[in-house]
C-alpha positions in Angstrom: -18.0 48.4 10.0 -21.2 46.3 11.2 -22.1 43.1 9.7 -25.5 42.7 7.9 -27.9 39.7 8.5 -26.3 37.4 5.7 -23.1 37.4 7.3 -24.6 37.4 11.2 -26.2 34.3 9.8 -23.0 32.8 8.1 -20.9 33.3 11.2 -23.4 31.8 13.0 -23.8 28.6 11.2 -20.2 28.4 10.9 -19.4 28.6 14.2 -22.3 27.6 16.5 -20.7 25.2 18.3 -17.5 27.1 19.4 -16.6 28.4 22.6 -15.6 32.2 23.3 -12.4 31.4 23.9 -12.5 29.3 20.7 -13.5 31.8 18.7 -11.8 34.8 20.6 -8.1 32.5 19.8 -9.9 32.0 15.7 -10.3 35.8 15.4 -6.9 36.4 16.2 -5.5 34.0 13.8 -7.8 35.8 10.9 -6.2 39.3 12.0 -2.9 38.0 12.1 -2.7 36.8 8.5 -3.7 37.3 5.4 -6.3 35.3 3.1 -4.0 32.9 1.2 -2.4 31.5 4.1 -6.0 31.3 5.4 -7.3 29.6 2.4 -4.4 27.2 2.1 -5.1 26.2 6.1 -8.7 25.4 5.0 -7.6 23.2 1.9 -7.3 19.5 2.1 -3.9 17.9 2.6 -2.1 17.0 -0.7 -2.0 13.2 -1.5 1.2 11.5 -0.9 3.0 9.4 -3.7 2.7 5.8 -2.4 6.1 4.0 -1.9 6.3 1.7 -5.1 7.6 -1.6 -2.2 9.9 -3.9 -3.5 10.3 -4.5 -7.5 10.9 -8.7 -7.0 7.4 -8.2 -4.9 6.0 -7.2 -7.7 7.3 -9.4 -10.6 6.7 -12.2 -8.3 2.6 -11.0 -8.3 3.1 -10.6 -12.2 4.6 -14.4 -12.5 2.4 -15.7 -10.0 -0.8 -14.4 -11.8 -1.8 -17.2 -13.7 -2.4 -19.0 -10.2 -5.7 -18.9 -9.5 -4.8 -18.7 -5.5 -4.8 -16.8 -2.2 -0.9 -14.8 -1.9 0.0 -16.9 0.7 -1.1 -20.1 -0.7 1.5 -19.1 -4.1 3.9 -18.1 -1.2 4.3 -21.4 0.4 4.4 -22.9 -3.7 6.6 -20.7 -4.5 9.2 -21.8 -1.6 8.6 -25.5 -1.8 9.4 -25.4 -5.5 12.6 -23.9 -4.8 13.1 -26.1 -1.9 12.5 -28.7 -4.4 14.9 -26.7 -7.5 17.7 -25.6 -5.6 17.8 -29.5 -3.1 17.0 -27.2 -0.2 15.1 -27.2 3.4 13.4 -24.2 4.6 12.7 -24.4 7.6 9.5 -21.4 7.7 6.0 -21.0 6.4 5.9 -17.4 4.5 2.2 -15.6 5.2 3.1 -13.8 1.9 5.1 -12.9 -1.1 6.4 -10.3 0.4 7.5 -12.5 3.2 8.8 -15.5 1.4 10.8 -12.8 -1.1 12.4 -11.2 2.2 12.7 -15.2 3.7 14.8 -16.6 0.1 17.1 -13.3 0.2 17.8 -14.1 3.7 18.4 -18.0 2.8 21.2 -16.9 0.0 19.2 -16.8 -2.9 19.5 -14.2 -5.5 16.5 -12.5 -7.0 17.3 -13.5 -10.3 17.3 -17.1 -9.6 13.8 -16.5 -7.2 12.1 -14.7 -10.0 13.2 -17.8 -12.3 11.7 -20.0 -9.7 8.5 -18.3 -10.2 8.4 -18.6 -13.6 9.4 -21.8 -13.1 6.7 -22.9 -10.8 4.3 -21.4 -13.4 5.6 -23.5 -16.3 5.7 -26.5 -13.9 2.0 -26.2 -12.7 0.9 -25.3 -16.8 2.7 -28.8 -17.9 0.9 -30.7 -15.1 -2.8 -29.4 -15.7 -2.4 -28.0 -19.3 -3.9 -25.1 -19.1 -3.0 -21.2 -19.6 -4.5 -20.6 -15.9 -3.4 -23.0 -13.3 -6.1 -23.4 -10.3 
């Protein structure tokens, strides 16, 4: 079987900048199996599911929204209000919400009573300014 000029000129574009021993060890893989496995080498890997993180994470964002704030700037609100609620010292500076979330669990605080907090420091903030969106 000889190859006509088409597929001289395919293979050559293809694989121009292989070595013999590159392609000697590629030929070899194309006799040894067939063209699905082939083709499903060649495809593009399957996107993985992102990890959903932690649900109090994300209903803190959702109370929080209305701040009109960097995260870490409603972070270090969030834990002086419940310094401030709950007659409290904290004794750390969260960079985040995910951070001060992980720092109240870890200070004995439920995350019931830090989602109320948030809402909390949200109906707070709204009393003081009077406004739906607190800057």
């Amino acid at each position: 079987m000889s190859l006509d000029a088409t597929q001289k000129q395919l293979l050559r574009v293809a694989l121009k900048k292989r070595s013999p021993s590159e392609l000697m060890t590629l030929f070899a893989a194309i006799r040894a199996n067939n063209d699905r496995s082939l083709l499903a080498a060649l495809a593009p890997p399957k996107k993985r599911a992102k990890r959903l993180g932690d649900p109090l994470v994300r209903d803190l964002d959702l109370a929080l929204k209305p701040l009109l704030a960097p995260a870490a700037e409603k972070a270090e609100m969030l834990v002086e209000h419940m310094a401030k609620k709950h007659r409290r010292k904290f004794s750390f500076r969260p960079k985040g919400l995910a951070d001060a979330a992980r720092r109240l669990r870890a200070a004995k605080l439920s995350d019931d009573q830090i989602r109320a907090g948030a809402r909390a420091l949200v109906a707070h903030l709204a009393k003081l300014h009077g406004r739906e969106a607190v800057v």
